[in-house]
Jmol script that loads the backbone (N, CA, C; Angstrom):
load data "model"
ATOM      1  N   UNK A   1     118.359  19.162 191.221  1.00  0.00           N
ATOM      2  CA  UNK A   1     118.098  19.801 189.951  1.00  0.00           C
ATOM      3  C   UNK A   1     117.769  18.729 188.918  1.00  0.00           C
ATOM      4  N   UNK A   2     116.507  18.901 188.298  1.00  0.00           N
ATOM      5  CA  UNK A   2     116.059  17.764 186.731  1.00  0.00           C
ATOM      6  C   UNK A   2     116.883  18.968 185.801  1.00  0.00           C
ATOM      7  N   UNK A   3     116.793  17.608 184.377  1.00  0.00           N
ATOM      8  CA  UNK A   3     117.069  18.327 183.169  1.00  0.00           C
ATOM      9  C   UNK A   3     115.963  19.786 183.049  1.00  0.00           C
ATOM     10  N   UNK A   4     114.515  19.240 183.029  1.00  0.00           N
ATOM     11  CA  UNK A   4     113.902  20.507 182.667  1.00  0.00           C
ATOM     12  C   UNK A   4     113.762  21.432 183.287  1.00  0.00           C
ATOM     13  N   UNK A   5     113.734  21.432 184.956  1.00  0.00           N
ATOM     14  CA  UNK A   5     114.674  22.981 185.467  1.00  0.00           C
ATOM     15  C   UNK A   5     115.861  23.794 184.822  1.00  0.00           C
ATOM     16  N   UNK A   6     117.105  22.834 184.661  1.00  0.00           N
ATOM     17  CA  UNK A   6     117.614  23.913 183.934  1.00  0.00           C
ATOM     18  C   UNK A   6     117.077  24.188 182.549  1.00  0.00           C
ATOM     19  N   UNK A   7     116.310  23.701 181.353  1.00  0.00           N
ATOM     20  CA  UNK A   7     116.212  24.008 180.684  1.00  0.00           C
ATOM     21  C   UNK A   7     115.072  25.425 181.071  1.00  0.00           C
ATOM     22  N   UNK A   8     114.332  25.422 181.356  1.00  0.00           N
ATOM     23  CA  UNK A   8     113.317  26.677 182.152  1.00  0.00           C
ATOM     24  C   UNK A   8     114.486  27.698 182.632  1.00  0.00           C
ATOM     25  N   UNK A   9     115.459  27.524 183.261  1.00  0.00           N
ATOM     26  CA  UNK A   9     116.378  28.582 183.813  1.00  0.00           C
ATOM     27  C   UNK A   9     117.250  29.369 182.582  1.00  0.00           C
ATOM     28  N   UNK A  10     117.432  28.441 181.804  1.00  0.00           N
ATOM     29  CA  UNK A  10     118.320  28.571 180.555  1.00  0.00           C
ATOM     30  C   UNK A  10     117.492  29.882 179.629  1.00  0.00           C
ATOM     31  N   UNK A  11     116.036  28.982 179.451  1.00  0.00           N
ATOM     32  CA  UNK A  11     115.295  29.910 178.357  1.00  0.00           C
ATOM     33  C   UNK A  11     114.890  31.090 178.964  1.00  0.00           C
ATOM     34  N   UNK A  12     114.861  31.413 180.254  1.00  0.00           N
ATOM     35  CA  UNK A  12     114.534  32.482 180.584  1.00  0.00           C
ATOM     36  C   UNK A  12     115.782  33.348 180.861  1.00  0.00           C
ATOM     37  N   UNK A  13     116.666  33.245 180.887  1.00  0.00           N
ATOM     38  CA  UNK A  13     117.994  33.682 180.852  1.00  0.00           C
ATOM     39  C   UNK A  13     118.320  34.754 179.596  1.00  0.00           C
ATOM     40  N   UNK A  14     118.967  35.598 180.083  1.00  0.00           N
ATOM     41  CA  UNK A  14     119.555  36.586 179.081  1.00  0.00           C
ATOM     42  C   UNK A  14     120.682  36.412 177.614  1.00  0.00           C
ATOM     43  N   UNK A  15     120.613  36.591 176.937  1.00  0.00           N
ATOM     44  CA  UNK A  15     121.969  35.631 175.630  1.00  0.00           C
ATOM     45  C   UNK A  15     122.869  36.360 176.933  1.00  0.00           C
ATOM     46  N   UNK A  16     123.814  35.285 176.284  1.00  0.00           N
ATOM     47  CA  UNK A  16     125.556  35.527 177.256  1.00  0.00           C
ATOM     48  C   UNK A  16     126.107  34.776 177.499  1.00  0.00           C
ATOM     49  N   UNK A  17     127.426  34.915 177.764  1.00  0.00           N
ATOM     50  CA  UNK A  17     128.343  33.883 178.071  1.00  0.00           C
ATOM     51  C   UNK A  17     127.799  33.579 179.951  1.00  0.00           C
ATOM     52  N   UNK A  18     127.125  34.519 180.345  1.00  0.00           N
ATOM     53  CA  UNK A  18     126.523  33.910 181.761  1.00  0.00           C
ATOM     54  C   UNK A  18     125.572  33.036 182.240  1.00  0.00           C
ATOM     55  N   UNK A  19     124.570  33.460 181.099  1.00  0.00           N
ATOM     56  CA  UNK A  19     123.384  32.028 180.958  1.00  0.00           C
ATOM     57  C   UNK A  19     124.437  30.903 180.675  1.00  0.00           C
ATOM     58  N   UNK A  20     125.299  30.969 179.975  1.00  0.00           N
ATOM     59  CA  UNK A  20     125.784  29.579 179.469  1.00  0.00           C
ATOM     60  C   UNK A  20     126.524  29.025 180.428  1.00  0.00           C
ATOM     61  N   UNK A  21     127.563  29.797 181.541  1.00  0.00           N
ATOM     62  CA  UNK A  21     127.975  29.407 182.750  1.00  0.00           C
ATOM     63  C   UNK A  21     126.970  28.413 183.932  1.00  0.00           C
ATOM     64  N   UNK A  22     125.910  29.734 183.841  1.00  0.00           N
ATOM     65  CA  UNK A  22     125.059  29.039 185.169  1.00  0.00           C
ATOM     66  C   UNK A  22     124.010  27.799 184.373  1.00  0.00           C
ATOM     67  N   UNK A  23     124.012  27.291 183.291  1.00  0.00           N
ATOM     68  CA  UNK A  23     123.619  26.333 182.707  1.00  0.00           C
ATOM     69  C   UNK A  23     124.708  25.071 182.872  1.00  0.00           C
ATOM     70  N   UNK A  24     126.103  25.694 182.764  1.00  0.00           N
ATOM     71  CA  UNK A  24     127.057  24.542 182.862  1.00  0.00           C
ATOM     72  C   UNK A  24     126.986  23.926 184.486  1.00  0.00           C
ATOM     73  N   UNK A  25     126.602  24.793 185.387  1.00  0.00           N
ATOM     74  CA  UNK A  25     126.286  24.487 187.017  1.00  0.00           C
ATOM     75  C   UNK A  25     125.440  23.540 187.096  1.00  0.00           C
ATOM     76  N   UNK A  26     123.808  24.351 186.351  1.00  0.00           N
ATOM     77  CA  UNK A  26     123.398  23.308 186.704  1.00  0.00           C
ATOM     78  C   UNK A  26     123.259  21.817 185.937  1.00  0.00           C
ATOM     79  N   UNK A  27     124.283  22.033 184.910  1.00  0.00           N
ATOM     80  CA  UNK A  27     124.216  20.467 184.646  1.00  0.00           C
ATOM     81  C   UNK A  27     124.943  19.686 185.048  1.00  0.00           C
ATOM     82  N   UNK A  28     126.193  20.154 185.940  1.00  0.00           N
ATOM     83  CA  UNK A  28     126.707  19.609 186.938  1.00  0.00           C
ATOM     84  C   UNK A  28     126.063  18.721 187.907  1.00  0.00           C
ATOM     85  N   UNK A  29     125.205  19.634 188.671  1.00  0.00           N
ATOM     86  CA  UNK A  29     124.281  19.522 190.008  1.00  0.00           C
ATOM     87  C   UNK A  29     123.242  17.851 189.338  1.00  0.00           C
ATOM     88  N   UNK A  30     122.968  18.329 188.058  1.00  0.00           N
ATOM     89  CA  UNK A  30     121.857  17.170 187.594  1.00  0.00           C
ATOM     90  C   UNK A  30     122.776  15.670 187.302  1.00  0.00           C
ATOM     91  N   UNK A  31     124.203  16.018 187.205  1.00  0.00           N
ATOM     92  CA  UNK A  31     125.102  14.815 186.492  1.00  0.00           C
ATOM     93  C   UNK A  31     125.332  14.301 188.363  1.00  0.00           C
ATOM     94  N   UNK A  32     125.422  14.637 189.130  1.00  0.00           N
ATOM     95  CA  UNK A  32     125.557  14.241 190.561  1.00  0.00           C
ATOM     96  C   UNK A  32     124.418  13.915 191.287  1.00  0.00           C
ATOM     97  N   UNK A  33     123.472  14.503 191.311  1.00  0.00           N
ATOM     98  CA  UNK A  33     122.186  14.092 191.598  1.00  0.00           C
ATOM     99  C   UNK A  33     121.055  13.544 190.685  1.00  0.00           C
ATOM    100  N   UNK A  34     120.794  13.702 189.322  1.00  0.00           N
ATOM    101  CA  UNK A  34     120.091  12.689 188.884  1.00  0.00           C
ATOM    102  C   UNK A  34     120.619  11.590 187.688  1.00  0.00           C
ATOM    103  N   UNK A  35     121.392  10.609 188.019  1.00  0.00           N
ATOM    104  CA  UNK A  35     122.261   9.669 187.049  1.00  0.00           C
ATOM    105  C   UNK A  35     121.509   8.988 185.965  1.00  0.00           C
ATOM    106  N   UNK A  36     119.535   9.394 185.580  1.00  0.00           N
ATOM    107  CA  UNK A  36     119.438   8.459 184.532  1.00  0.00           C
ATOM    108  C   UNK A  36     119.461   9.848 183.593  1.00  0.00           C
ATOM    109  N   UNK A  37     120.209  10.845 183.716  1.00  0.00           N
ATOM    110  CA  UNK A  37     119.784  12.164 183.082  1.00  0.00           C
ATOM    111  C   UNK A  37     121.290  12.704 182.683  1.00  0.00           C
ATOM    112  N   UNK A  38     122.307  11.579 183.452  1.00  0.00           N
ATOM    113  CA  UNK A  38     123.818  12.586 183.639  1.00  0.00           C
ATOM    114  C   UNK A  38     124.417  12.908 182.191  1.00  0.00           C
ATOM    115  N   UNK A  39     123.897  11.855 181.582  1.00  0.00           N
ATOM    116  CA  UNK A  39     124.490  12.067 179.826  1.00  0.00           C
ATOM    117  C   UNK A  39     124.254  12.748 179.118  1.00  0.00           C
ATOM    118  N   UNK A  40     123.056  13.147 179.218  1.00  0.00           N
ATOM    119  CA  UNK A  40     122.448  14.330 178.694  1.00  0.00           C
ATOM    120  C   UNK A  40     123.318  15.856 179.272  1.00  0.00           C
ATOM    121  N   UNK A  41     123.077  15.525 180.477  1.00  0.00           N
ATOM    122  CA  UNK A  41     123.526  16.672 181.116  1.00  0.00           C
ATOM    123  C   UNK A  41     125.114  16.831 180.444  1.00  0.00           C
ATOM    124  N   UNK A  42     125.734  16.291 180.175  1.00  0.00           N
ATOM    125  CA  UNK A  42     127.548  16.106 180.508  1.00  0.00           C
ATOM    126  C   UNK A  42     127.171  16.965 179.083  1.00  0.00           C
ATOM    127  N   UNK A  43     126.617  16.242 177.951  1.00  0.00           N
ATOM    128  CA  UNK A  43     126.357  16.654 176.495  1.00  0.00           C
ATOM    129  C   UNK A  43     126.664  18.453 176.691  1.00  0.00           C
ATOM    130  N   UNK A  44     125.464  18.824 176.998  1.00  0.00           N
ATOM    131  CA  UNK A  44     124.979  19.968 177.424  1.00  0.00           C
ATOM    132  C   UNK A  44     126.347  20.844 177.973  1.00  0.00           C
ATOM    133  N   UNK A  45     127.071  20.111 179.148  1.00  0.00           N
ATOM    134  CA  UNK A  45     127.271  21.284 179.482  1.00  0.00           C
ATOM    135  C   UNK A  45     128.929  21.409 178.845  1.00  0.00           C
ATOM    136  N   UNK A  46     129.083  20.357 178.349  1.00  0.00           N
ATOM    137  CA  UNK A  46     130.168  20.029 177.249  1.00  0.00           C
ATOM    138  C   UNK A  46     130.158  21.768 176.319  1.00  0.00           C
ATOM    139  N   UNK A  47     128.923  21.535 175.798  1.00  0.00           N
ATOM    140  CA  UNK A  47     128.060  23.140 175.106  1.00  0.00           C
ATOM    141  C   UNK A  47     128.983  24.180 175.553  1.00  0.00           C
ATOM    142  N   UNK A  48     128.279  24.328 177.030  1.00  0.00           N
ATOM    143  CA  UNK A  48     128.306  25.814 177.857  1.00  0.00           C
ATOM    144  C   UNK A  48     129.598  25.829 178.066  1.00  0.00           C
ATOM    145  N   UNK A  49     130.376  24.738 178.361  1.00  0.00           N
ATOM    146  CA  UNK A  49     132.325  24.898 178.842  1.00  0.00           C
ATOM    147  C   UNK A  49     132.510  26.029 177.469  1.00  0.00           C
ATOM    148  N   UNK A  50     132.607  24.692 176.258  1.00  0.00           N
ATOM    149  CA  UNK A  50     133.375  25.366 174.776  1.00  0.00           C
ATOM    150  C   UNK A  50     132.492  26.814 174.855  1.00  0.00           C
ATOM    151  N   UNK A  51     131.335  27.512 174.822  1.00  0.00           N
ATOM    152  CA  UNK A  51     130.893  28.522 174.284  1.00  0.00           C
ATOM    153  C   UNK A  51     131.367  29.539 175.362  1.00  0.00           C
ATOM    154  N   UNK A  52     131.790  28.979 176.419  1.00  0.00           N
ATOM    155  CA  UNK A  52     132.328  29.979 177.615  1.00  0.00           C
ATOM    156  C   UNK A  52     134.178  30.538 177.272  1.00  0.00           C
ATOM    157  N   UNK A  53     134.297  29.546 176.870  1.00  0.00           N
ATOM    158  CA  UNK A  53     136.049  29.289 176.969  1.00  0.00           C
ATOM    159  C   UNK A  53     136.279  30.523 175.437  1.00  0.00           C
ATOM    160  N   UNK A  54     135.644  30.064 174.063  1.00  0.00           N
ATOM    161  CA  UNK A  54     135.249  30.695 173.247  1.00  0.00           C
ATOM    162  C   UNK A  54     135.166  32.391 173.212  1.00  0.00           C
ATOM    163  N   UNK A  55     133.647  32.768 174.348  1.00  0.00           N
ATOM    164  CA  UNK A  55     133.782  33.705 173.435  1.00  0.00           C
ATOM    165  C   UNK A  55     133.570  34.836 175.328  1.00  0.00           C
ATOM    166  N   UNK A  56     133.928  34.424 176.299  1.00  0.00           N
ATOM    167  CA  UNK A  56     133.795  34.964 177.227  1.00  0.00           C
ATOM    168  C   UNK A  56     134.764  36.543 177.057  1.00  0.00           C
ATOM    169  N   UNK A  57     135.850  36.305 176.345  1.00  0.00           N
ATOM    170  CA  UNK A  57     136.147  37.498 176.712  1.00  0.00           C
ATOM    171  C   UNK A  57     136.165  38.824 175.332  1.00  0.00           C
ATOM    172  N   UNK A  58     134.745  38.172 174.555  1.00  0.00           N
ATOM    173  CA  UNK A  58     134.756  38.975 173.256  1.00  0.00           C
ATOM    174  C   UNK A  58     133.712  39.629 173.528  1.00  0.00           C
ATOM    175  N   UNK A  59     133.473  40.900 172.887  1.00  0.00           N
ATOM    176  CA  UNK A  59     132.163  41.621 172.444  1.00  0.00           C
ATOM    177  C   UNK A  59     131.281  40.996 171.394  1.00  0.00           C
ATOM    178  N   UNK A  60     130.572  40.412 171.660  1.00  0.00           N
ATOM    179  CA  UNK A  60     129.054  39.836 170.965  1.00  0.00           C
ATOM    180  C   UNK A  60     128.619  40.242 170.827  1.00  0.00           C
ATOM    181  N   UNK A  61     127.987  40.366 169.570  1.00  0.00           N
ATOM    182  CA  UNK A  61     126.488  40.939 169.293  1.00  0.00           C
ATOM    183  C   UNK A  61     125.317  40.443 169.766  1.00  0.00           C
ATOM    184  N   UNK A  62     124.374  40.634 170.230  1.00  0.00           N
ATOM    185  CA  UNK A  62     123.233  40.318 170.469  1.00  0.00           C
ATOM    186  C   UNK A  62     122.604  39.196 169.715  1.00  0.00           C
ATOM    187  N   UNK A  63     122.650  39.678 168.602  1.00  0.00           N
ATOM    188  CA  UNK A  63     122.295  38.555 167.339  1.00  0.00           C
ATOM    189  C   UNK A  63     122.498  37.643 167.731  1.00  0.00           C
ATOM    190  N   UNK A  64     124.124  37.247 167.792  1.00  0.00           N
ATOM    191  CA  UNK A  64     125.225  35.822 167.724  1.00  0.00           C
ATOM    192  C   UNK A  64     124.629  35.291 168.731  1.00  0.00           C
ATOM    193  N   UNK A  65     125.009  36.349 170.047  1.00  0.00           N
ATOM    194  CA  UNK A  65     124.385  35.655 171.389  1.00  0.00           C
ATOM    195  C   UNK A  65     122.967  35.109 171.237  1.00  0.00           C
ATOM    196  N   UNK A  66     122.158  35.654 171.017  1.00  0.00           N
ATOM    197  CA  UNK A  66     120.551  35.651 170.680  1.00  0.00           C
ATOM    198  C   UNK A  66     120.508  33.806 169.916  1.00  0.00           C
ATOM    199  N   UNK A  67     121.128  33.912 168.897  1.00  0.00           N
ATOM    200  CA  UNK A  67     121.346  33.162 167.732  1.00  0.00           C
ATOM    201  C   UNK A  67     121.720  31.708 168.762  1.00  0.00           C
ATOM    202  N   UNK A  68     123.161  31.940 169.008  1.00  0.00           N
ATOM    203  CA  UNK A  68     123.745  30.662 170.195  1.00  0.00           C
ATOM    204  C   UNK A  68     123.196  30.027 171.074  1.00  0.00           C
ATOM    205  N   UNK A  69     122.319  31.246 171.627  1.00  0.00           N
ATOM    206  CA  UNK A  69     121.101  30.265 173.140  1.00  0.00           C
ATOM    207  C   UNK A  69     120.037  29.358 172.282  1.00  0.00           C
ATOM    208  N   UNK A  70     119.415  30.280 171.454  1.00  0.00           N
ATOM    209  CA  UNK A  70     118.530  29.199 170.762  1.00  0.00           C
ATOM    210  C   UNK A  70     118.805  27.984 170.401  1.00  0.00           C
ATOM    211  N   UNK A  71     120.249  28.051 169.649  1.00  0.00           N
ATOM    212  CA  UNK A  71     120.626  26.770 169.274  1.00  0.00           C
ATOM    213  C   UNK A  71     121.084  25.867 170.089  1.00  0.00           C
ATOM    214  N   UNK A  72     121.704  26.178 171.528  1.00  0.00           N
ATOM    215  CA  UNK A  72     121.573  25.529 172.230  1.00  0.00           C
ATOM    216  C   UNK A  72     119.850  25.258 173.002  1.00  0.00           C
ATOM    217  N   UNK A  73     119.350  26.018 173.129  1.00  0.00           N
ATOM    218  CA  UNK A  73     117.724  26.053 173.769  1.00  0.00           C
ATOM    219  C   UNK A  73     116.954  24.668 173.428  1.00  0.00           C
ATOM    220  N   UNK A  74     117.240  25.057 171.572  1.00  0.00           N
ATOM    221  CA  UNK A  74     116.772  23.257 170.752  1.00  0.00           C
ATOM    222  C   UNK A  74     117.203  21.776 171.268  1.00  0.00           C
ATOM    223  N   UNK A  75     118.964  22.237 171.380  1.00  0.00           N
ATOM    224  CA  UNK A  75     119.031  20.721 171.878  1.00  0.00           C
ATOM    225  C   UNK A  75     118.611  20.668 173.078  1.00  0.00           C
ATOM    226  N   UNK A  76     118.384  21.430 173.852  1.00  0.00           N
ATOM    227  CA  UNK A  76     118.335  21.015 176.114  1.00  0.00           C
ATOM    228  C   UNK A  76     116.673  20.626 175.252  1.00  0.00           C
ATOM    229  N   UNK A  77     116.009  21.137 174.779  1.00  0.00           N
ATOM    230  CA  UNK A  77     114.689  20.780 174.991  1.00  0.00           C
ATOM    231  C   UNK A  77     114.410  19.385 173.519  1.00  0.00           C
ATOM    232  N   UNK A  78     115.024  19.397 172.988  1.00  0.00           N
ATOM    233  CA  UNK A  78     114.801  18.158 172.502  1.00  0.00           C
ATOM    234  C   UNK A  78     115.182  17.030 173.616  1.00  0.00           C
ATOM    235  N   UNK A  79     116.821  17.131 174.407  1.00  0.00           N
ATOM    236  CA  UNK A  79     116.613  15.821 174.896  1.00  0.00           C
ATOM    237  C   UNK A  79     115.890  16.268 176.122  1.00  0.00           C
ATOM    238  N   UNK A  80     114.932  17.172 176.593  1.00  0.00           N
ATOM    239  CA  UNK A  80     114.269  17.290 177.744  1.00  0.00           C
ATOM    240  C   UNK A  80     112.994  16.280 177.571  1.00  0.00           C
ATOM    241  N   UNK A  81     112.522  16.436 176.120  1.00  0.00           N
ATOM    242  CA  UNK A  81     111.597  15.782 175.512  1.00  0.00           C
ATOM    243  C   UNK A  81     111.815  13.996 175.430  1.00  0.00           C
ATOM    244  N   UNK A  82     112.736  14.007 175.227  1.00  0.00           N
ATOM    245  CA  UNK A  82     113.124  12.265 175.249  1.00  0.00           C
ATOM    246  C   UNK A  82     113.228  11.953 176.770  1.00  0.00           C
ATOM    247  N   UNK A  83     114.114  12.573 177.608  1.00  0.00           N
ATOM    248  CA  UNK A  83     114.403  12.162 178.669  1.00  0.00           C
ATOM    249  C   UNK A  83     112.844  11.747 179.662  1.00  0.00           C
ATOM    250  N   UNK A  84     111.846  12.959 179.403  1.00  0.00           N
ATOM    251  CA  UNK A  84     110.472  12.634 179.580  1.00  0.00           C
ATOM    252  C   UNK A  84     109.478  11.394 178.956  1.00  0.00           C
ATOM    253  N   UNK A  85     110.348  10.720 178.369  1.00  0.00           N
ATOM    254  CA  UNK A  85     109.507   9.712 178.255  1.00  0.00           C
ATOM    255  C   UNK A  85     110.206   8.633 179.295  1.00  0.00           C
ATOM    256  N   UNK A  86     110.963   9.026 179.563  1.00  0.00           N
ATOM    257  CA  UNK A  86     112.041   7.481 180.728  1.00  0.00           C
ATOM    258  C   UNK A  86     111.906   6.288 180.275  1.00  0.00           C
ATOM    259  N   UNK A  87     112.731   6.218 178.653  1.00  0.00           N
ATOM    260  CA  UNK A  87     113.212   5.183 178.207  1.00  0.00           C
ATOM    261  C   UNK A  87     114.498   5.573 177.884  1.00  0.00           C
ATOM    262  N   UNK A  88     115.242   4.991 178.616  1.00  0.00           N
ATOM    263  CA  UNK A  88     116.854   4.967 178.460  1.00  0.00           C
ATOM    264  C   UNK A  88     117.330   4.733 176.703  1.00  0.00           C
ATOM    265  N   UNK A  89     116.599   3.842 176.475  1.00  0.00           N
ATOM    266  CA  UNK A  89     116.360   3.969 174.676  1.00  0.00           C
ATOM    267  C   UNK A  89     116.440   5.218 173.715  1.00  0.00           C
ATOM    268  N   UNK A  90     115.016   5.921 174.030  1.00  0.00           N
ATOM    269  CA  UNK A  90     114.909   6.878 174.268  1.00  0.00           C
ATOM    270  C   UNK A  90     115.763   8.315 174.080  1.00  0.00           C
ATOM    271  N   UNK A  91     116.577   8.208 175.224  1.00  0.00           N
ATOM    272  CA  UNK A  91     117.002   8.793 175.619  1.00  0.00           C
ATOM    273  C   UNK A  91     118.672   8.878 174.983  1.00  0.00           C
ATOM    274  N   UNK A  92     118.995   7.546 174.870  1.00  0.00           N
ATOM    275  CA  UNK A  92     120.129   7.335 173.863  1.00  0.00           C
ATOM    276  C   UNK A  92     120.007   8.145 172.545  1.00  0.00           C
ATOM    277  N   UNK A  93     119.003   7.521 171.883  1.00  0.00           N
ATOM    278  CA  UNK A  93     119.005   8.128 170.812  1.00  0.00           C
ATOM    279  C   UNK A  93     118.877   9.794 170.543  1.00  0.00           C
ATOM    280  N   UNK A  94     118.365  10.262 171.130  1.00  0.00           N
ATOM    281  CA  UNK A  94     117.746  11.759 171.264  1.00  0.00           C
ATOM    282  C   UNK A  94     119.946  12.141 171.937  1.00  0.00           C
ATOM    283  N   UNK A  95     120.131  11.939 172.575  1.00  0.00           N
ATOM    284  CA  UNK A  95     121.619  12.199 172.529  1.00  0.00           C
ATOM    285  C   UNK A  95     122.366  11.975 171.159  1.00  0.00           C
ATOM    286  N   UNK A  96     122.392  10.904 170.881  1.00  0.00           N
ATOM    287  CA  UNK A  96     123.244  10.743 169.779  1.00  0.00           C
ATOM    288  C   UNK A  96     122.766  11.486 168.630  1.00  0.00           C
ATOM    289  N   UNK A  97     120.862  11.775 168.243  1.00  0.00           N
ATOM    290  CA  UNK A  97     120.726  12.699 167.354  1.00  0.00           C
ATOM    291  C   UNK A  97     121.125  14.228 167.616  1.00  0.00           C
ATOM    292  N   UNK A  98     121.605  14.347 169.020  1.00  0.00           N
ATOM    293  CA  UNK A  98     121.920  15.680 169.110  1.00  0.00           C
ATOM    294  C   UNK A  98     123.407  15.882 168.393  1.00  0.00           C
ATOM    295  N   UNK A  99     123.787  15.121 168.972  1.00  0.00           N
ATOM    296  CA  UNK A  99     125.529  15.048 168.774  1.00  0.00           C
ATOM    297  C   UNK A  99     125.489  14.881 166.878  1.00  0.00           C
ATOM    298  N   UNK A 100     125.286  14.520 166.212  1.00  0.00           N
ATOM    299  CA  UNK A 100     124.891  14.129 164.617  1.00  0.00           C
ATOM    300  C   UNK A 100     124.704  15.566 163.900  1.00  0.00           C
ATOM    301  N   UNK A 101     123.583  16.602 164.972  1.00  0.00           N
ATOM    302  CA  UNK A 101     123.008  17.538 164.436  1.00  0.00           C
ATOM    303  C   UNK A 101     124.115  18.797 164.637  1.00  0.00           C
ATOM    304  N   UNK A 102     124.910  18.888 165.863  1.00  0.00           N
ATOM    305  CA  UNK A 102     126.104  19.650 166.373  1.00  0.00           C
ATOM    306  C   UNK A 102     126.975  19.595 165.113  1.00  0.00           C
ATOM    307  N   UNK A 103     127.473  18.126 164.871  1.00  0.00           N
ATOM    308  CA  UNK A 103     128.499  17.747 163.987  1.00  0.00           C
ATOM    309  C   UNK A 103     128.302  17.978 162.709  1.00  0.00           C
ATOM    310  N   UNK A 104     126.756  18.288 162.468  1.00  0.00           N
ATOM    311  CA  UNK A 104     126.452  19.124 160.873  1.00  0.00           C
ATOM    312  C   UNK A 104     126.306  20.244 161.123  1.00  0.00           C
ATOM    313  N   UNK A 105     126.438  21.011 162.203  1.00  0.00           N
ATOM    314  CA  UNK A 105     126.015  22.191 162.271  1.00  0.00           C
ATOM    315  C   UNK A 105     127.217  23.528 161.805  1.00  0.00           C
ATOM    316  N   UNK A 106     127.420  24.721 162.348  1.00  0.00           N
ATOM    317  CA  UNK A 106     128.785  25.376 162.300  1.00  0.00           C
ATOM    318  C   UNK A 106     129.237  25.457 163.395  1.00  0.00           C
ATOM    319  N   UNK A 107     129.057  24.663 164.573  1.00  0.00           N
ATOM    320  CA  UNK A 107     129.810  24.456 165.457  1.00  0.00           C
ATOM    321  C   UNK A 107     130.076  25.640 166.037  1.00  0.00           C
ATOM    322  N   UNK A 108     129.340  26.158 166.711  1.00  0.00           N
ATOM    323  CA  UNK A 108     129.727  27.552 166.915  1.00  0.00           C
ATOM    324  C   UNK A 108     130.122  27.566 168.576  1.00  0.00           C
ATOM    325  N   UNK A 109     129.771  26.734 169.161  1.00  0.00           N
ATOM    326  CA  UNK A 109     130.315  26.544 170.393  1.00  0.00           C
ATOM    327  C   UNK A 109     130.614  24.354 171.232  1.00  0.00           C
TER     328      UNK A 109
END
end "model"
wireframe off; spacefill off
backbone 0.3
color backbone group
């Protein structure tokens, strides 16, 4: 599994606490099999744990849900975008601007 498979699996995915499960899989699968990508991945599925643990056993609105994938959707495909250039540089940074943008955000998962 690459980063941008799961991101393709992710966006085509339904809002839910289940897209966000089988997103946390496969960023597993990518942190074991592709290691210049695992940080990204760990980031990510860091995401899908908290938004699972959160709100798995609540009634969501569509909205929220709707609302949550996107905002996760932005970061998998921003660092999908860095990671595609294969500069570990790169690739640092596009992590750490994710993590910056989370930490201003409302943290919703």
């Amino acid at each position: 599994m690459k980063f941008s498979e799961m991101v393709a699996h992710f966006a085509e995915a339904l809002p839910g606490t289940e897209s966000f499960k089988l997103a946390k899989n496969d960023c597993e699968a990518i942190i074991r099999d592709e290691p210049s990508q695992a940080a990204a991945a760990f980031l990510i599925a860091g995401f899908c744990r908290t938004y699972v643990l959160l709100y798995e056993d609540q009634a969501l609105s569509m909205e929220f849900a709707q609302r949550n994938k996107e905002q996760l959707l932005y970061y998998m495909r921003y660092l999908d975008h860095a990671l595609g250039i294969n500069d570990p540089v790169v690739a640092y940074q596009a992590i750490n601007e994710v993590v910056q943008q989370y930490v201003a955000s409302d943290r919703i998962f």
